[in-house]
Jmol script that loads the backbone (N, CA, C; Angstrom):
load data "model"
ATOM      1  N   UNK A   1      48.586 -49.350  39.465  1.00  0.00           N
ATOM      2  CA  UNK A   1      48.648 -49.194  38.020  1.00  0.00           C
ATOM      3  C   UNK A   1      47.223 -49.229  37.456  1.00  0.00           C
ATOM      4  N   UNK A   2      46.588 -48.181  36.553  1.00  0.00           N
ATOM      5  CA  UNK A   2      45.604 -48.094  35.975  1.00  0.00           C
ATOM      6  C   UNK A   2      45.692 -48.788  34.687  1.00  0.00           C
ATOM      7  N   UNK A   3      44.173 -49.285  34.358  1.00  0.00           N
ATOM      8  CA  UNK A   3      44.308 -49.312  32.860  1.00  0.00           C
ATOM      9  C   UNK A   3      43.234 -49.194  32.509  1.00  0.00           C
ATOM     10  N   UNK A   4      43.173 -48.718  30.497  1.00  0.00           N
ATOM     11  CA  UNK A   4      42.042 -47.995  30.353  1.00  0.00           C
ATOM     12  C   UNK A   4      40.855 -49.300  29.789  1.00  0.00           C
ATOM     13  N   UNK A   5      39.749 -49.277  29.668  1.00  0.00           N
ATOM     14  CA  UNK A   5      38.907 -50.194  29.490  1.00  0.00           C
ATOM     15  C   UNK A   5      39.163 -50.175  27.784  1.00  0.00           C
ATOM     16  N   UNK A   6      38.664 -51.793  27.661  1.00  0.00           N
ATOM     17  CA  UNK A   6      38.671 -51.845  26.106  1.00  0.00           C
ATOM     18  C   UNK A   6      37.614 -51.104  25.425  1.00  0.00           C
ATOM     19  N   UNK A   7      37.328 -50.908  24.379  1.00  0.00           N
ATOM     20  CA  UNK A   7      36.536 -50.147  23.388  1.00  0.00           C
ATOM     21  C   UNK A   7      35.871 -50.818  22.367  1.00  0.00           C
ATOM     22  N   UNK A   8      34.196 -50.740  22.925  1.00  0.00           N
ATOM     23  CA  UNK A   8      33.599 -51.777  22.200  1.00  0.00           C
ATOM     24  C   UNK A   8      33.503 -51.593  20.999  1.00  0.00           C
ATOM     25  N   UNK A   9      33.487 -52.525  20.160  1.00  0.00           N
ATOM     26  CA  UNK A   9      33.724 -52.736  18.497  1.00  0.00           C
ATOM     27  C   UNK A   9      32.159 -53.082  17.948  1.00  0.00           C
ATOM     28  N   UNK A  10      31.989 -51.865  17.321  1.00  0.00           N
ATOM     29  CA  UNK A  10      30.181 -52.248  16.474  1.00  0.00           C
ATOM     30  C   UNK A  10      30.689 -53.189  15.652  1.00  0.00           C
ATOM     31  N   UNK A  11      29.740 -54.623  15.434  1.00  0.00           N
ATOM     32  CA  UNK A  11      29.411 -55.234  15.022  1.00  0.00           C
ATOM     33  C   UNK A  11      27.713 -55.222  14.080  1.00  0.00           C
ATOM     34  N   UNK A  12      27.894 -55.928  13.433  1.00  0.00           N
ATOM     35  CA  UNK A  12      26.518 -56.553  12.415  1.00  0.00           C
ATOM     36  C   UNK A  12      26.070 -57.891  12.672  1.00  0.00           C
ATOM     37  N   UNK A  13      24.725 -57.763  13.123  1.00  0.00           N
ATOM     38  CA  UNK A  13      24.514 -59.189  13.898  1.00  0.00           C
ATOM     39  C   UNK A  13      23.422 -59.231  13.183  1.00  0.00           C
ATOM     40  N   UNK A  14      23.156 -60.197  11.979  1.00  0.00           N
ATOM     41  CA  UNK A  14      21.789 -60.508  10.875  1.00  0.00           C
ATOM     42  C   UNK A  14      21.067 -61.787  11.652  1.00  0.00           C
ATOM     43  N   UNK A  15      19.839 -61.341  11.577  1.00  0.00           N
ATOM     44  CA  UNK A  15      18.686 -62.525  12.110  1.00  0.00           C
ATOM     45  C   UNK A  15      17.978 -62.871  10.861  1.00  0.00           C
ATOM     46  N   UNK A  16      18.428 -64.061  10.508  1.00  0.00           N
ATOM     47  CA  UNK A  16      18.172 -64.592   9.731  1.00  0.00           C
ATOM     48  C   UNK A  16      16.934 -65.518   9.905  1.00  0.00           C
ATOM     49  N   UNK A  17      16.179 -65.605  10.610  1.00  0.00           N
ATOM     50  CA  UNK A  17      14.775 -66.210  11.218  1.00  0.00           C
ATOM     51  C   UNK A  17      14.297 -65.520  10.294  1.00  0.00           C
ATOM     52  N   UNK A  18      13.948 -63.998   9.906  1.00  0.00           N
ATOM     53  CA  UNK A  18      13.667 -63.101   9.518  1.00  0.00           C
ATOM     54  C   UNK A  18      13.186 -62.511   7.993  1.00  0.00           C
ATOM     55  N   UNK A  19      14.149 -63.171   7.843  1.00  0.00           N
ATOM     56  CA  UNK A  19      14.616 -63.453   6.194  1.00  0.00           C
ATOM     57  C   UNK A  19      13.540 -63.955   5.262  1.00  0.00           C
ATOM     58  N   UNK A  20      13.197 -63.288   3.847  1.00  0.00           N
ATOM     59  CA  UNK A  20      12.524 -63.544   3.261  1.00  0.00           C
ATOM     60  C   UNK A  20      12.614 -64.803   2.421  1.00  0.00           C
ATOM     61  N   UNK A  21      13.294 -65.687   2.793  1.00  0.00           N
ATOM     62  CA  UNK A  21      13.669 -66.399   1.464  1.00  0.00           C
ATOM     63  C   UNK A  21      13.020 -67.242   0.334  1.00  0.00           C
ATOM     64  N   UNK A  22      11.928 -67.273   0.824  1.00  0.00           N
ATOM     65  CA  UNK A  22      11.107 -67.551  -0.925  1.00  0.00           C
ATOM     66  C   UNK A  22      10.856 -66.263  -1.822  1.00  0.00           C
ATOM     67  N   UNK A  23      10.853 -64.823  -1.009  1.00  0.00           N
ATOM     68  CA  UNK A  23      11.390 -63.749  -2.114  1.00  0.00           C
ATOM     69  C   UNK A  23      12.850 -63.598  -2.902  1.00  0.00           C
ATOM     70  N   UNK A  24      13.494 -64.244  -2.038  1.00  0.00           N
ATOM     71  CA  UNK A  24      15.128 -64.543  -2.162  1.00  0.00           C
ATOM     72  C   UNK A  24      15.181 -65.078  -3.376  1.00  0.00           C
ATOM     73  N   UNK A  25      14.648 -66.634  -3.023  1.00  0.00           N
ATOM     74  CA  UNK A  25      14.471 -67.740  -4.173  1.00  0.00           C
ATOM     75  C   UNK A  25      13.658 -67.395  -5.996  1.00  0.00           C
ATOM     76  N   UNK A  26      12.646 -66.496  -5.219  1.00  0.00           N
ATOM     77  CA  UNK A  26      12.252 -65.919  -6.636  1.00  0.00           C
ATOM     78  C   UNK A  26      13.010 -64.894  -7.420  1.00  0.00           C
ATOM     79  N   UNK A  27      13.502 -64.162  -6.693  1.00  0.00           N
ATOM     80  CA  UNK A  27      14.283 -63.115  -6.921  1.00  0.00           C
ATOM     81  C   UNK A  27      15.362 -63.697  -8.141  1.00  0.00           C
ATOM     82  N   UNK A  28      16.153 -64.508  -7.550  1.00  0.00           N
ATOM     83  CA  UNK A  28      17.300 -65.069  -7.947  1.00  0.00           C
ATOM     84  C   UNK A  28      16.944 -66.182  -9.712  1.00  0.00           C
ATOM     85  N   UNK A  29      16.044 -66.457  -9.206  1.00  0.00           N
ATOM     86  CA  UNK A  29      15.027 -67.248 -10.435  1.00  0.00           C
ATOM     87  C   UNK A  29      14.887 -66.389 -11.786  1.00  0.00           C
ATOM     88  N   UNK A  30      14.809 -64.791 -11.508  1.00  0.00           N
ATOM     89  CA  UNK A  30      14.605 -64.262 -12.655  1.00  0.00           C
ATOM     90  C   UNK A  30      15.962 -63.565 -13.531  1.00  0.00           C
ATOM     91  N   UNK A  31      16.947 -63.971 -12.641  1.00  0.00           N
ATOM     92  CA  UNK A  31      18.217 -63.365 -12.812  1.00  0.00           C
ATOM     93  C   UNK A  31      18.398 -63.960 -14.513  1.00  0.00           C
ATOM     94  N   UNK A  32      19.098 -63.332 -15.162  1.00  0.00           N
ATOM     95  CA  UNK A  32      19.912 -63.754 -16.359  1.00  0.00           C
ATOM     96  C   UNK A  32      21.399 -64.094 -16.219  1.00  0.00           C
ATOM     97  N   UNK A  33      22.057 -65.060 -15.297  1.00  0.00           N
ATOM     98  CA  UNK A  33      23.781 -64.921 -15.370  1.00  0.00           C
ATOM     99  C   UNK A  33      24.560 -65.029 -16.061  1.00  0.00           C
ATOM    100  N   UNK A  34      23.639 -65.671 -17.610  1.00  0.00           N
ATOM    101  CA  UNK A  34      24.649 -65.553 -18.528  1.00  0.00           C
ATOM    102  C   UNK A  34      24.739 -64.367 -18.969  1.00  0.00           C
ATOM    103  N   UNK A  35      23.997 -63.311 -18.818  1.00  0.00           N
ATOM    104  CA  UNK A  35      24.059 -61.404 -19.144  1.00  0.00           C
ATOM    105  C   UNK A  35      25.133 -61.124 -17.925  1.00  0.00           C
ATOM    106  N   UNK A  36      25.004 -61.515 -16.974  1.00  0.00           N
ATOM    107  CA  UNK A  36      25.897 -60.863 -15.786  1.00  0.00           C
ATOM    108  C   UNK A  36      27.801 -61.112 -15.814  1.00  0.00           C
ATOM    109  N   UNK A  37      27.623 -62.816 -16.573  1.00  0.00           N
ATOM    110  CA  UNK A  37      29.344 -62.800 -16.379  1.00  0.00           C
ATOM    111  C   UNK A  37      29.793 -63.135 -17.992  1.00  0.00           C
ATOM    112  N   UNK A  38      30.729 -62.699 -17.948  1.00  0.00           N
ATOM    113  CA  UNK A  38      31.682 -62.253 -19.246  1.00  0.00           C
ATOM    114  C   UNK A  38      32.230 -63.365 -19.952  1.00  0.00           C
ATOM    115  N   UNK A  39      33.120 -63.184 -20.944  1.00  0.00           N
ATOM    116  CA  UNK A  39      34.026 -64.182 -21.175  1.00  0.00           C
ATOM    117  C   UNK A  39      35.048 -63.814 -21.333  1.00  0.00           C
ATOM    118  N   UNK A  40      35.806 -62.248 -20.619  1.00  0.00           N
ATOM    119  CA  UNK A  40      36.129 -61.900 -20.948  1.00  0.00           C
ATOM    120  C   UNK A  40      37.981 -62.460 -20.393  1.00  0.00           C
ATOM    121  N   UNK A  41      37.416 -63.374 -19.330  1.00  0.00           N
ATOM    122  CA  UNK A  41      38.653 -64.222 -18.194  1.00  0.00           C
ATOM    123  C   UNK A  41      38.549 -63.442 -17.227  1.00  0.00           C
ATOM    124  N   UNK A  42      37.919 -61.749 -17.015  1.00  0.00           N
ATOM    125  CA  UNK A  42      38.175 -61.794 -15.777  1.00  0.00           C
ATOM    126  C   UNK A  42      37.072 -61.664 -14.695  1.00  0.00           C
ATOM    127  N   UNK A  43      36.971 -62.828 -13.797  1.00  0.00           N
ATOM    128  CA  UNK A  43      36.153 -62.901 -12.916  1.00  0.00           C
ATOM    129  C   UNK A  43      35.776 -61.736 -11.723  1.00  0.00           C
ATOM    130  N   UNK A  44      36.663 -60.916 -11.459  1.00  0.00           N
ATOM    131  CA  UNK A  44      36.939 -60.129 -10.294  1.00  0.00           C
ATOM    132  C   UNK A  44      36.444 -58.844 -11.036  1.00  0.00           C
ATOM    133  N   UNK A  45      36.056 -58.603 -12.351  1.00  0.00           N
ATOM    134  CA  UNK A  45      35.372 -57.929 -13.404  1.00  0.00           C
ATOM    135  C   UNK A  45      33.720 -57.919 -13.288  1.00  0.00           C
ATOM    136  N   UNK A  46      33.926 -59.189 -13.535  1.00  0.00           N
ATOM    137  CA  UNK A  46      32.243 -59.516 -13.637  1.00  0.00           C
ATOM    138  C   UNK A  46      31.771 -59.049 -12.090  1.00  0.00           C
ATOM    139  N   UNK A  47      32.631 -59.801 -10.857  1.00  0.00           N
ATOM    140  CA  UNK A  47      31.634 -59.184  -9.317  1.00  0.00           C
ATOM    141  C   UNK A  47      31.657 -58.103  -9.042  1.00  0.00           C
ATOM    142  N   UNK A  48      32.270 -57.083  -9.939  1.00  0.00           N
ATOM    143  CA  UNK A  48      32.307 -55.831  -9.860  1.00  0.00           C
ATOM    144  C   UNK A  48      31.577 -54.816 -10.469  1.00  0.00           C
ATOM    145  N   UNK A  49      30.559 -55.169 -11.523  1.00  0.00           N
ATOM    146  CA  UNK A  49      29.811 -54.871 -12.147  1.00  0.00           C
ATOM    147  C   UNK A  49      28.498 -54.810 -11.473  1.00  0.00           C
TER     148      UNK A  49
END
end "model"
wireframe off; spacefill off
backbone 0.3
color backbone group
């Protein structure tokens, strides 16, 4: 009885060593979130924007 081999599945593998994160940290610093989320009740609104 034969069988056929499994079929490798691409994956996303992030190296995070890598990572800028005091550009991250600044980045995020200049954000406005009270411009970004609403009041409008719906949350799934605002992450969609």
């Amino acid at each position: 009885m034969a069988c056929n081999p499994l079929q490798r599945v691409k994956r996303s593998v992030f190296d995070y060593r890598r990572a800028d994160f005091d550009g991250l940290r600044a980045h995020l610093q200049t954000l406005s979130l009270e411009a970004l989320v609403t009041d409008n009740g719906g949350i799934n609104q605002d992450w969609s924007d």
